[in-house]
C-alpha positions in Angstrom: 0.9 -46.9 49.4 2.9 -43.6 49.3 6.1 -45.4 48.7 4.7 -46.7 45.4 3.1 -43.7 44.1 6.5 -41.4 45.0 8.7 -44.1 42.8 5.9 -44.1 40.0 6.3 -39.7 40.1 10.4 -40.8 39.8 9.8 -42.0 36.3 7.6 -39.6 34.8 10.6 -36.9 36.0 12.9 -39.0 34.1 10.6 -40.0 31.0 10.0 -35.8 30.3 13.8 -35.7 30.5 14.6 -37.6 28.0 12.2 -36.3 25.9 13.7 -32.8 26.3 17.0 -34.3 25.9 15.8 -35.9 22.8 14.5 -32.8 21.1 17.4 -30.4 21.1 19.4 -33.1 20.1 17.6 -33.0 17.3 16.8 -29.6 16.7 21.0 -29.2 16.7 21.6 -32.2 14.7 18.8 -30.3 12.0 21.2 -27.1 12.4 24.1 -29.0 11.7 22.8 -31.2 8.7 20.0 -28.1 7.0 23.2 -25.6 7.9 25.5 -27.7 5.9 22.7 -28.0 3.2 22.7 -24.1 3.2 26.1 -24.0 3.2 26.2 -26.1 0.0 23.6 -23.7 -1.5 25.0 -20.4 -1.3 28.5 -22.4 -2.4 26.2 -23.2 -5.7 24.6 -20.3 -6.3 27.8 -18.3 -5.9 30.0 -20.5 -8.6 27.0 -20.1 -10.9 27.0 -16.4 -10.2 30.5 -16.5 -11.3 30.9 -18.9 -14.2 27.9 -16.4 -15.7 29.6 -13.4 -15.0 32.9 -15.0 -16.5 31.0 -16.4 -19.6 29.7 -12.7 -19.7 33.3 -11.8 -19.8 34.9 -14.4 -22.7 31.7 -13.7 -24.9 33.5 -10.6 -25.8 37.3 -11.2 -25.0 37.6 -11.2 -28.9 36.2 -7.8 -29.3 38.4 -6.4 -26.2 41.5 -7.6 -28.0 40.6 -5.9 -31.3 40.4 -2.7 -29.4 36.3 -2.6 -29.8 34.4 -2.0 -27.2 32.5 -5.0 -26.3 28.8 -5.7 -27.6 26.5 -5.9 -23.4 23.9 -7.2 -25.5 25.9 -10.6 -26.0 27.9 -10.4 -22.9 24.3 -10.8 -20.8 23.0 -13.5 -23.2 26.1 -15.3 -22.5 25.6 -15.1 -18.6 22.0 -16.1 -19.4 22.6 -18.7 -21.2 24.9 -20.0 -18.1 21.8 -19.1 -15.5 19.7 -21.4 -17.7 22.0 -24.2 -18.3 21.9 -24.9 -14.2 18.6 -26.5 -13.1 17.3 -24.8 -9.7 19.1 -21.6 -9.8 17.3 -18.1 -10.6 19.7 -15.2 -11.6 19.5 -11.4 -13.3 22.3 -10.0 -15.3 23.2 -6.3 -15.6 25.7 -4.2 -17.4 26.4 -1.1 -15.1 27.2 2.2 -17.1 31.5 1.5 -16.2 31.4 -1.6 -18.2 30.9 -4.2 -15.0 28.5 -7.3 -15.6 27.0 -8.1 -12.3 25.0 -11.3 -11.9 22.9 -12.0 -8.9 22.3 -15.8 -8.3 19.5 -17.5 -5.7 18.7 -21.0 -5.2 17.0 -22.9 -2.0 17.1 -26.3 -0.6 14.4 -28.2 1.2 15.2 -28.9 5.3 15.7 -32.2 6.8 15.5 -32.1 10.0 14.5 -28.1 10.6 10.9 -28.5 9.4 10.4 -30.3 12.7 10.1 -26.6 13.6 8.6 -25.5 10.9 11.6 -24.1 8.7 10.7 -25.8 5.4 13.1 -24.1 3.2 16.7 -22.2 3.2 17.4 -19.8 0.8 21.2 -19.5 -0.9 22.5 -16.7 -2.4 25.2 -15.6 -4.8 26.9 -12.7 -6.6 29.5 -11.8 -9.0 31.1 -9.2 -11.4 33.5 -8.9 -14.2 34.3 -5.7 -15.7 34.0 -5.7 -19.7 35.1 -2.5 -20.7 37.0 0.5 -18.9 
């Protein structure tokens, strides 16, 4: 009778095992797959960030060439018009005092494999400048 119950103990060993085995394979494939999703999200939110700030930028190349200095006020609806235009991202627009448009982009993506763990959400983030004036 001992024989028996010591190879029944055997596979229990080897059943939580594999269940620990198991989980951190998946808990690294969730950091490989939601990391690359990240990834992908700050890549968004910064080329967003910088085709604003660059749109900022063109809306008054004209008045730069005349010698003018450049109207902020349509430089920032420019870059707004850009943060609008891209579905999921949030972004503010400033004009700094030197003439530099910065815009600040943020956008997040749902996890995959991570909320297992209870990570629902990971949070990308961009930023960019162009100078409009000296």
């Amino acid at each position: 009778m001992d024989a028996k119950r010591h190879r029944d103990e055997r596979g229990q060993a080897l059943s939580a095992f594999v269940v620990v085995v198991v989980l951190a394979l998946l808990l690294v494939a969730g950091l490989v797959i939601d990391g690359g999703r990240k990834s992908a999200a700050d890549r968004r939110a910064e080329l967003t960030a910088a085709a604003a700030a660059r749109s900022a930028a063109d809306a008054t190349a004209a008045q730069r060439q005349a010698g003018r200095r450049p109207d902020t006020a349509s430089a920032v609806a420019a870059a707004r018009e850009v943060l609008a235009a891209e579905p999921g991202v949030r972004g503010s627009v400033t004009v700094a005092a030197d003439g530099t448009v910065r815009v600040i982009t943020s956008t997040s993506v749902d996890t995959l494999l991570l909320s297992l763990i209870g990570i629902n959400r990971l949070e990308g983030h961009g930023d960019a400048s162009a100078q409009l004036f000296d």
